[in-house]
Structures are given as C-alpha cells and as structure tokens.
N, C-alpha and C positions, 0 to 999 in steps of 0.2 A: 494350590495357590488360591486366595481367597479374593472375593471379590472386587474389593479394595487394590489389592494389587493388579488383578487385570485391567483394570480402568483406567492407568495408565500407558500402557502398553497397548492396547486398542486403540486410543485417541491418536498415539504416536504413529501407529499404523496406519489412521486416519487422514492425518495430517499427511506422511506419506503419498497414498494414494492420491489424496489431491494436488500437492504439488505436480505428483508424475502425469494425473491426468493435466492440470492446466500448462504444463512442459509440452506434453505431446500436442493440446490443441493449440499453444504456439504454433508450434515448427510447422505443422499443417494446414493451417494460417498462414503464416509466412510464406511456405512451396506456391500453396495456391498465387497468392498474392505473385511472388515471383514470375512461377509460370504465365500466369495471364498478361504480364509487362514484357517477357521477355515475347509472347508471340503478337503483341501490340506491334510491337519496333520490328519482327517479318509485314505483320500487315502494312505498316506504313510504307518497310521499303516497297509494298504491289504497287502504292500510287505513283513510283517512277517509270513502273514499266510502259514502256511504249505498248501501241497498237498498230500489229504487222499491217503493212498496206495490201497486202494479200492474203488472206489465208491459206494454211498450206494443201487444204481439200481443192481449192482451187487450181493450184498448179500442176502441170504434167511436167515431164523433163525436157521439152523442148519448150515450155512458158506458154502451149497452145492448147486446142481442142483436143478431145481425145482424139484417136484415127476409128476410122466405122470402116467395118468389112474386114475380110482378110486380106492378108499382104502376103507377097509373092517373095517376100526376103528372107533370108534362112533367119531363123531364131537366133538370138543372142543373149549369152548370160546375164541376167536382171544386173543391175547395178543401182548403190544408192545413187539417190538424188539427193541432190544438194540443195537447200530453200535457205534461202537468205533469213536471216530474221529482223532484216530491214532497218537495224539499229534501234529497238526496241530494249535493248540493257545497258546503252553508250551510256546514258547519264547516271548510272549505276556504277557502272564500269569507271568512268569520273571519279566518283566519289572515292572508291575502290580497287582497283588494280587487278587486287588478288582474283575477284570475282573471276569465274571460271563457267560457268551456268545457268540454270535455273530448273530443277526440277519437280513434276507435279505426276499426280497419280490421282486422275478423277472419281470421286465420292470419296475421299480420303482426308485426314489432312496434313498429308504429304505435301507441301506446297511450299519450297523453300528456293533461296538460294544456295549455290553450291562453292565453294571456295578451293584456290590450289595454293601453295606454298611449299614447292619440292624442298627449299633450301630450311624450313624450319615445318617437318610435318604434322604434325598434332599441337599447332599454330591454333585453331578456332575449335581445339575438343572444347574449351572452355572459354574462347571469346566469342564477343556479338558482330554483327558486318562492323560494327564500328569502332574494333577492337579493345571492348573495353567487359569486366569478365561478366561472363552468362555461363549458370549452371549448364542451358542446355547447348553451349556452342554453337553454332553452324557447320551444318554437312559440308565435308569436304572430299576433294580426288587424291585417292593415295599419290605419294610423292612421285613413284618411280613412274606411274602412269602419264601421257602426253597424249595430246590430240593428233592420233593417226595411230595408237600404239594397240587397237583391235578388242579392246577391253581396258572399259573406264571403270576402275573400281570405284565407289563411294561411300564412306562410313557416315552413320548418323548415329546419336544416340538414341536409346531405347527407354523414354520418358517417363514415369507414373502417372501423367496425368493424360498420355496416351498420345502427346505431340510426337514431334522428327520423324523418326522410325520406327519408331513401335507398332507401326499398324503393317508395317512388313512380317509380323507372326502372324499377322492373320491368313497370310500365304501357307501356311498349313494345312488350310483348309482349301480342299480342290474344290469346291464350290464354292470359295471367295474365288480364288483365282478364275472360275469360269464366268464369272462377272466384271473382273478388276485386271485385265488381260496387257495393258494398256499402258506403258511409261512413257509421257514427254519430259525428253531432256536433251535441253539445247544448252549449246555452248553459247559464246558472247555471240559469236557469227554464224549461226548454222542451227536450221531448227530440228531436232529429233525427235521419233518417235521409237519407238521400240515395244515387241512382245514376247513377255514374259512365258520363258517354256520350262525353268525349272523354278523348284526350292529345295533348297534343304539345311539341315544341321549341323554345325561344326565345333569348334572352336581354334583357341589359339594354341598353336604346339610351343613349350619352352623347346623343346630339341626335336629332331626328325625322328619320328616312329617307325617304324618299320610298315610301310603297308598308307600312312599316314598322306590322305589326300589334302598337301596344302596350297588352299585355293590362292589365298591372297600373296602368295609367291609369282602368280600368272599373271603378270602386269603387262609382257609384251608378248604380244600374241602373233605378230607378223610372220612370224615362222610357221610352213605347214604342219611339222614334227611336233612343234609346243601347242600350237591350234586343239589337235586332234586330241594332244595328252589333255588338256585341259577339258573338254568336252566330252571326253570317255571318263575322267575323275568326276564330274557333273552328273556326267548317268551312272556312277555306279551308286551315288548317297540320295538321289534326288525322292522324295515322301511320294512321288505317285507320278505315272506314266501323262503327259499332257497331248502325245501325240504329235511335238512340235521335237524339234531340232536345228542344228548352224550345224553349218559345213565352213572350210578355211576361204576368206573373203569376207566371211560375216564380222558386222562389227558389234561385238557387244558391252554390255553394261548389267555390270556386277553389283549389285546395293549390298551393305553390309551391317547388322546393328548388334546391339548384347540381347542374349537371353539368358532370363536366371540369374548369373551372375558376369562381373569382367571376364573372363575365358570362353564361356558358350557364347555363340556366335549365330543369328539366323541369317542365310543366304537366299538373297534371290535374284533369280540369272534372266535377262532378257539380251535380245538380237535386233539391230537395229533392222526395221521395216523398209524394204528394197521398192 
C-alpha cells in the first residue's frame, strides 16, 4: 500500500482515537462530578444530626459511677446496654421514615445513613435519602432483618471513587483491621457500637451448592441452633484468625458490599460490645 493510501487510514484512525479518548474523559468527568454531588447531599444530611446530651463513654448501665472494689454478688452474664441516642436522628427520621440508622467507621469514609424498606427491598440500591436516583444509593438493612432479629445485615455499594463500601476490602488486610476494630451503628433509638472479629469472601449462589456457606440467608439469629451454624460458617471462610468470637445472646452486624464484580461479595462480621 502506498503512501498516499495509508494517509487516509491513519488520520481515520486518528480521528478515532480522539473521539474515544474525549468519550472517555467525559464519562470520568461526569462520575467524578457525580460522585462528589452525590456525597455533598450525605454531608448535608450530618448537619441534621443532633448532639447526644450524653456521650455514650460517659454512661454505665445503671446511668451512675463506675462501682470501686470488689463485690460480694455472684457474677452475672454481661448484657447490652442500652444508650439512648437522645433523638439525635428525629428530624431525619421526619424527613424520612425509611431511615433506619446511621452508620460510621472511624478514619474511613464509611459515614452514612442506613435505610430499611422490607416491603420493597433494593428500594435505595439506586436512590438518594430523598428518593430521587443516585448511582451510588444509600446503604440499606436487608429486608428479612428487624431490630431484635440478632444480626443486622447491611449492603452498601462498592464505589470507584472509593465512597459507601468500598473501604470495607480493605478488611483484608489484618493490619487494617487491627487499627479499624470499631463499628458505630445506631438505630433511630439506640446507640451501637460494635467489634469487628471477622472478614471474608463470598459471593452470591444462583442455587444451593453443595458445602456452600450462605451467609446472607442468616437474617434471624434468635435461635441457638441457627446462632451457632451461622458463626461456625464465619470461621470456617474468615482471611485470618482475630482472636475474637460471639457466642448465642450476641448481637451482630453483618456489612455487605461487591468485589470484582455483581456476584463476589466482601464480608465483614462484627458483635455488638456488651
């Protein structure tokens, strides 16, 4: 082919390339753009959050001092405490109904609200608190889950630009986790803490495998029989020994988000702090 003839073909190719590159620096223009609007409108809703009139370091379970010295009364199995959160999400909750939440994971930016909607559940995979659509949704509680139901599962998605959930892989690494030990998450009425004793990897089964540990089928944990199965499935996948554990009475909280792709799944399993 002579040189005349490739000179068209090259330019066409040219022409090409540029189009695809100024296509691509769109859409990642736009994401960006996106992404930063959409975590503007979390930041806004922080300025409704109230301030607890107590903090919860502050409180013991009787509302008093610690006790000094030993006590002469048999021991008794730990039990949560229950801390008000002093209506600190009411005007939220106002606004929104659904609201279910609020949960945060320090040096992260984990820092959302949480949403429940049994009767229509993957409701906020792609809308805003203000129901109106947002690529990255709002984290919500699977459907079948209820407050008292011993394990609150929560999906987030797993963002490129590294919001919602995404900073839950980094739970991989046992030396994030021995820094990042730590989930608050409270309901509208009730302030939580929680510590993270596992991670691991999963994903979604279209049918039952054989051998196939499915976690997010363990919605209701009240039972000792389901507790136990539940938390021996946890230690048999979990990426590295923490030293921690729940026994039946514990209440936990299940985070959920994508890895890779919609089917792989990263888990990370905390016990709420007695």
């Amino acid at each position: 082919m002579t040189k005349s003839k490739k000179r068209p073909i090259l330019i066409a190719l040219l022409i090409i390339l540029c189009v695809i590159f100024c296509i691509t620096g769109f859409i990642t223009v736009y994401q960006t753009v996106r992404g930063n609007t959409e975590e503007k409108a979390f930041d806004d809703l922080k300025k409704y959050l109230g301030t607890p009139e107590v903090s919860p370091a502050e409180l013991t379970p009787d509302g008093g001092e610690e006790p000094q010295g030993e006590s002469d009364e048999p021991e008794q199995a730990p039990v949560i405490e229950r801390i008000s959160t002093n209506g600190r999400y009411d005007e939220l909750y106002e606004q929104n109904p659904d609201l279910f939440g609020w949960i945060t994971i320090e040096d992260t930016k984990i820092d959302y609200p949480v949403m429940h909607t049994p009767d229509d559940p993957e409701y906020y995979l792609h809308r805003s608190f203000e129901k109106k659509y947002s690529a990255s949704g709002v984290p919500f509680l699977d459907a079948m889950c209820y407050d008292g139901c011993n394990n609150l599962i929560l999906y987030g998605h797993h963002m490129n630009n590294g919001k919602m959930f995404a900073q839950l892989l980094k739970y991989a690494d046992e030396e994030f986790w021995q820094e990042h030990k730590t989930v608050i998450f409270d309901t509208v009425e009730e302030h939580g803490e929680y510590e993270i004793f596992a991670a691991f990897r999963s994903k979604v089964y279209k049918t039952k495998e054989d051998g196939a540990f499915i976690w997010y089928n363990y919605t209701d944990l009240t039972d000792e029989y389901t507790f136990n199965e539940y938390i021996a499935g946890v230690d048999s996948v979990k990426l590295y020994d923490t030293g921690i554990t729940a026994e039946f009475g514990d209440e936990l909280l299940t985070l959920s988000t994508c890895a890779q792709n919609s089917r792989n799944r990263f888990v990370v399993v905390a016990k709420r702090v007695k």
